[in-house]
N, C-alpha and C positions, 0 to 999 in steps of 0.2 A: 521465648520462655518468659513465664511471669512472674515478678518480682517476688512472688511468694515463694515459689519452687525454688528459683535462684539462693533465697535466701533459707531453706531451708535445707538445700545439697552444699550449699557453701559453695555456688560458682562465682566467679570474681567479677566483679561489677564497676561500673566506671564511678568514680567519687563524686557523691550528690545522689545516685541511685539508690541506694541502700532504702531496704523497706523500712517501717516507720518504728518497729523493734528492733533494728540494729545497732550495735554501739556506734555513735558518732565519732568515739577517736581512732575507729578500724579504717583505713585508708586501702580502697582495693583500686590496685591499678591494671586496666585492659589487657596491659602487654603481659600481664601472667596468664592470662587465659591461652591454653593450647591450641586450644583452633584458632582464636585469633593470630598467632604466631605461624601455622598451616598456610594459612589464606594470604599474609603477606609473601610467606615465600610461594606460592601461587603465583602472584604476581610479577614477583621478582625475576620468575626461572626463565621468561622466555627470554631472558635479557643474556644466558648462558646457565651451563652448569654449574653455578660457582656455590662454595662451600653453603651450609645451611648456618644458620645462627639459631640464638636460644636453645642449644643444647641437641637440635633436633639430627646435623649431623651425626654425632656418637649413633642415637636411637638406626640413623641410613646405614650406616655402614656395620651395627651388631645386625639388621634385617638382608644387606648384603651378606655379611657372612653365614649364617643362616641357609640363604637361597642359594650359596656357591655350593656349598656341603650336600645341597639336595640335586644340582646341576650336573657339578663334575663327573659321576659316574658315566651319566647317560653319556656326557660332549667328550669324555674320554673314550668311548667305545666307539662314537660317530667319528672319530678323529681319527682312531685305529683302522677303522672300516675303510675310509678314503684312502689313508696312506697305503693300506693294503691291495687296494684298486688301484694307486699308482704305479706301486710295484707289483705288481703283475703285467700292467698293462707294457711298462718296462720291458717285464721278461718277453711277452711277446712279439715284440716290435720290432726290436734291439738286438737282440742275442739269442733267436730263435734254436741254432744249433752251436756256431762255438763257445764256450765258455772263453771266459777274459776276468780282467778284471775288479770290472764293473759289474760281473753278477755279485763278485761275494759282498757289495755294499748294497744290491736291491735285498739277498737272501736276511744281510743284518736288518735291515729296515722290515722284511717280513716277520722276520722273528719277533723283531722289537715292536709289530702291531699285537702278536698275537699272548706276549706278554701281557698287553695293557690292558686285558681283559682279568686278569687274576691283580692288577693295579688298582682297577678299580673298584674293588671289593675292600678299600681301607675303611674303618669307618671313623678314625681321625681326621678334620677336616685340615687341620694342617699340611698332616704327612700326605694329604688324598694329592694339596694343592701344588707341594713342593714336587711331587712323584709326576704328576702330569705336566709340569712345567718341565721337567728334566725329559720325561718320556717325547714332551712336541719339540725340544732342543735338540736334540739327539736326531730325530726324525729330519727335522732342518738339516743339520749338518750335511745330514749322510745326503739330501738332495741337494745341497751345493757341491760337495764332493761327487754326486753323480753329474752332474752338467763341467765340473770340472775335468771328470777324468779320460774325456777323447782328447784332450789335449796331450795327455802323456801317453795313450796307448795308440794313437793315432786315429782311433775309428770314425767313423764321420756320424757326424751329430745327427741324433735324430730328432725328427718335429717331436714329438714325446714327449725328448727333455726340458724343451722347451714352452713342454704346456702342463710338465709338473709345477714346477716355483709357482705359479700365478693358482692353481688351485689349492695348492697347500698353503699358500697366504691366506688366502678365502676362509682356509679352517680356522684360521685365529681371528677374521670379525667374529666378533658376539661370544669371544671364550670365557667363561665363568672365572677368570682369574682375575689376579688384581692388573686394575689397568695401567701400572708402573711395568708389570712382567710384560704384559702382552708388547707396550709400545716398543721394549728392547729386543722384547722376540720378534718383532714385525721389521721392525731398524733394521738388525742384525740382520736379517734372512735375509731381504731386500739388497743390499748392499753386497752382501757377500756373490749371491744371483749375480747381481751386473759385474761387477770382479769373474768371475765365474767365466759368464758370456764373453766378455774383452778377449779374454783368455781363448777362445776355440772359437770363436767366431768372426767374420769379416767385419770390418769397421763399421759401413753402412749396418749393419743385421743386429750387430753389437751395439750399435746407439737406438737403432730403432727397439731391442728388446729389452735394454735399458730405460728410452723413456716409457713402456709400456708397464715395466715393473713397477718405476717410481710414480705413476699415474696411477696403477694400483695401489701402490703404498697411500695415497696422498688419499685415495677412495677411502680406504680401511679406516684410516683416522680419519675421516671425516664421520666414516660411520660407526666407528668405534665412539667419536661423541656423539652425534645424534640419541646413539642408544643408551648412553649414560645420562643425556637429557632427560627421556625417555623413561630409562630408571628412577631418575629423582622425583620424574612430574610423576607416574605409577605410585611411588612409595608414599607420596604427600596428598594424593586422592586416596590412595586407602587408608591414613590414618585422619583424612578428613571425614570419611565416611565413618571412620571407625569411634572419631570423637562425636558427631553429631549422634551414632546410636548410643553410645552412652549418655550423653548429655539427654535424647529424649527418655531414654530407659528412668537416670535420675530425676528427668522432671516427671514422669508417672509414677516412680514411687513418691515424690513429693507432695503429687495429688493425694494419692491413695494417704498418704499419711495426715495431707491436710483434713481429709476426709473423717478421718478415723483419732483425730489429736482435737483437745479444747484449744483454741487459739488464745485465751483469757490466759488459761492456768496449766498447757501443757501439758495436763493428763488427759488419757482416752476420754471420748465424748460420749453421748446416749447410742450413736448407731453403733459401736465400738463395744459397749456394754452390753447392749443386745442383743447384737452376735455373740458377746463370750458365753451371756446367761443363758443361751440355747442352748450351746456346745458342754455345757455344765447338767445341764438337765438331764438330757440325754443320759449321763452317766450316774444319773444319782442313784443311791441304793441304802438300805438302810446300815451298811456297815461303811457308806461314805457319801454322806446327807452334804447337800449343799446348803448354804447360808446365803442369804439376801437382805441386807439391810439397806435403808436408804436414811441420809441424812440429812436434817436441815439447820440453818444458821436460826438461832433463835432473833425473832425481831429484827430480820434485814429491812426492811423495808422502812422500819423505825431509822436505822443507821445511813440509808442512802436518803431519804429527807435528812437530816441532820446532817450529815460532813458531807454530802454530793457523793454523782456516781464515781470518780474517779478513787474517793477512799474507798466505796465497795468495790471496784474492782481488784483493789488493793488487796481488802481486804478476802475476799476466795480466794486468791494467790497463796496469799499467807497459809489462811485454813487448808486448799489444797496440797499445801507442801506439807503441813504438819503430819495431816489424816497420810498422805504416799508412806510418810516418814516409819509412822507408827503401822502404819497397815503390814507393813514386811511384803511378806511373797503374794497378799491378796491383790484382786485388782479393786481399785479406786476409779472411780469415773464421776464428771460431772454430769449429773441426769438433768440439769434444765435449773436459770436462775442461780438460787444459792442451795440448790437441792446437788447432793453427790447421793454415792453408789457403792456397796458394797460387795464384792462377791468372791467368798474364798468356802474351801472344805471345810465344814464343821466337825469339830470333832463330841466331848461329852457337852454338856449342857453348860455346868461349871466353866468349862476351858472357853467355851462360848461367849459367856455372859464377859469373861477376862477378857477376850479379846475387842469386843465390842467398847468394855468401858475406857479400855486403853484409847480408843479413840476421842473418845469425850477427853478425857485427864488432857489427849494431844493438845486438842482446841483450847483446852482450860490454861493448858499450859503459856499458850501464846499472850498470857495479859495484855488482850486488846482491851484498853477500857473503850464502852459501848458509849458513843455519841449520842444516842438519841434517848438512852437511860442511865442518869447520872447513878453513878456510886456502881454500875453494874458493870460485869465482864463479858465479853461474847462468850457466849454458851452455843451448844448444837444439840438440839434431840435426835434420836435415833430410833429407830420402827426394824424390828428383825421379823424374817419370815424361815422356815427350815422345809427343807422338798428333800424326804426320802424316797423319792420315785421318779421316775419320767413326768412332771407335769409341764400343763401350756404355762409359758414364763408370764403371760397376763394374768394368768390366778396366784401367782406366786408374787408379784411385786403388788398386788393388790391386797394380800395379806400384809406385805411388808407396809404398804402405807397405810392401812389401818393402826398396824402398830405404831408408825410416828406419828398419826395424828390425836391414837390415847397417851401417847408419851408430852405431846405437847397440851391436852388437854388437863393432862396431872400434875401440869407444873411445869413442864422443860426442863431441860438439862439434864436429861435420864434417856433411860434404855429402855425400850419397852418388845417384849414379844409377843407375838400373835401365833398359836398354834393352829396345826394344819385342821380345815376341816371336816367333818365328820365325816364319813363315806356314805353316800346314797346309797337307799335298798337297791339290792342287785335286782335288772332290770328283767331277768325271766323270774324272779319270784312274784313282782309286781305284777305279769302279765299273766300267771295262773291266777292270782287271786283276782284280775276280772274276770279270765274265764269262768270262775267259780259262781262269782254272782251273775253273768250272764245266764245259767246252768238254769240258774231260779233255786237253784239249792239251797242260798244263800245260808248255808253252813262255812265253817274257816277250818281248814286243818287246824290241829291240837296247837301245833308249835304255834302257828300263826296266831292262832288263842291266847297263847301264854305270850307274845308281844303284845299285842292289843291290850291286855289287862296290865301289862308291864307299863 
């Protein structure tokens, strides 16, 4: 990005950069730059997941909440669906014809799937998160208590039970809740499992499905962080992506505005003015005439021999701020040198000529005594032009600088107007009156008579 841009979107720059109009006791330090704060933690994350700095955690975990809110529904219906596949598959397997029981804890776990579908319709992201937590706890339970209870009704265990735990662990990697909840629900469930197993199963089959659980446990948080690695590095590439389009976005309007701004005196330039005096034309009409005046500093060129360029530059600063000041709602532009620009809706002739001398009085007002004519004050003339009509904006500023250069030829420090025009004979009258002398007639219609002798 180019010092220009930077400094005219106000992005923060390292001390000593600062372009050559910026105040020198503004001190900008790199580490406020947001991308630059991005890009360290970039770097930083492969090193683990650990907290963000510069504020950027708050922004992760308001964009985690956010994305939980829009997740939960879905991973609470995929959640239900599983549990629901568990328990059936239960029913089948297990307890084909007598009832015991251990069906009325598979049917509570069916019910409790087909609940979480009218659960996930909260659209509190809170209660969504506390009601899914509660609904996958519940589900838990009830499948330790199913792997528990051939212990008390004697039945013989089936492979089944023993390959629900392991896929209903499975449901809590990657669960949109906070990962304080999940790692208690993961603990919890885990642990309770192998209690469970000890319980109705042989010693060897009991440790072998023990370390199978906790090797599952130990999988889950392994990739329970990965994927919060994962999370963090996703959320710092999109908001890196998302700083670099704004940052190029402000350096284009920066252009576009260097483009369209004097860099001298920070009012609109000539290409600025000439797009607006088109967009003006266009609309003029005799009950809202547009106005064109152009202005120049009397004897600049006398003042920059005499004090150097740096007092003239001074000096249009000045002038420029005065003429913005006084112009009100018009626009002001500098047209080239110490030439400016006038262009606002005119209203009567009167109100006109007030508004225009208000400009002069502005410049008069600034007691610049003039360097290169002693006893004298900077003075501006003025040249006004008036288009009630759609015309080319080159016939109309050329009106207007004939007025300032009779304004400056009568003396200076006046107003002078140049009226529009006269209208050219209309072109098919022109073009019968050669037909006529081609004719050989070389007679004139009456009317045409009565011009000619006029």
């Amino acid at each position: 990005m180019s010092l220009a841009a930077a400094y005219l979107i106000g992005i923060p720059r390292m001390p000593g950069s600062q372009c050559p109009d910026a105040d020198p006791r503004v001190e900008f330090s790199l580490s406020d730059d947001p991308l630059q704060a991005v890009e360290r933690e970039l770097e930083r994350l492969p090193h683990g997941p650990t907290l963000f700095a510069d504020g950027l955690e708050g922004l992760y975990q308001a964009e985690r909440d956010a994305r939980r809110a829009e997740r939960l529904p879905s991973w609470l219906r995929l959640w239900s669906l599983g549990q629901a596949g568990i328990a059936l598959g239960l029913l089948t397997h297990i307890w084909p014809l007598v009832p015991s029981p251990a069906s009325t804890a598979v049917e509570l776990l069916l019910a409790l799937c087909v609940l979480a579908f009218p659960v996930s319709c909260l659209t509190r992201t809170k209660r969504l998160a506390v009601a899914s937590m509660a609904w996958a706890l519940i589900g838990l339970v009830l499948q330790v208590a199913l792997l528990a209870l051939p212990a008390w009704t004697g039945e013989p265990v089936s492979p089944a039970l023993l390959v629900a735990p392991p896929v209903a662990l499975a449901f809590l990697c990657g669960a949109p809740l906070p990962d304080a909840w999940s790692r208690m629900a993961a603990g919890a469930f885990t642990v309770g499992s192998i209690l469970a197993a000890l319980a109705v199963l042989p010693g060897a089959s009991a440790l072998t499905f023990g370390l199978g659980m906790a090797a599952l446990w130990g999988a889950q948080r392994r990739i329970g962080e990965r994927l919060g690695s994962l999370r963090r590095e996703g959320f710092l590439l999109r908001r890196q992506v998302r700083l670099q389009n704004e940052a190029a976005s402000a350096e284009r309007a920066a252009m576009e505005r260097l483009a369209k701004v004097d860099a001298l005196t920070g009012i609109p330039n000539r290409r600025a003015f000439d797009a607006q005096l088109i967009e003006h034309l266009v609309r003029a009409r005799p009950s809202r005439p547009v106005c064109v005046a152009l202005l120049d500093i009397d004897y600049f060129k006398a003042l920059n021999d005499a004090a150097g360029h740096l007092s003239g530059d001074e000096c249009l600063r000045r002038v420029a701020g005065a003429l913005r000041k006084a112009a009100g709602e018009a626009l002001v532009a500098r047209y080239g040198g110490e030439e400016f620009a006038v262009l606002f809706e005119a209203d009567e002739e009167p109100a006109l000529s007030d508004r225009l001398e208000r400009l002069r009085e502005a410049v008069l007002a600034l007691d610049i005594a003039h360097p290169g004519r002693r006893g004298e004050r900077l003075t501006i003339s003025l040249g006004a032009a008036m288009a009630t009509e759609a015309e080319n904006s080159r016939v109309v500023l050329d009106r207007a600088d004939t007025a300032l250069y009779r304004a400056k030829n009568e003396g200076r420090n006046r107003v002078a107007f140049e009226p529009k025009a006269a209208p050219v004979a209309d072109t098919a009258d022109l073009r019968r009156l050669l037909d006529l002398a081609r004719d050989g007639r070389g007679g004139v219609p009456a009317e045409d008579g009565e011009r000619a002798q006029a």
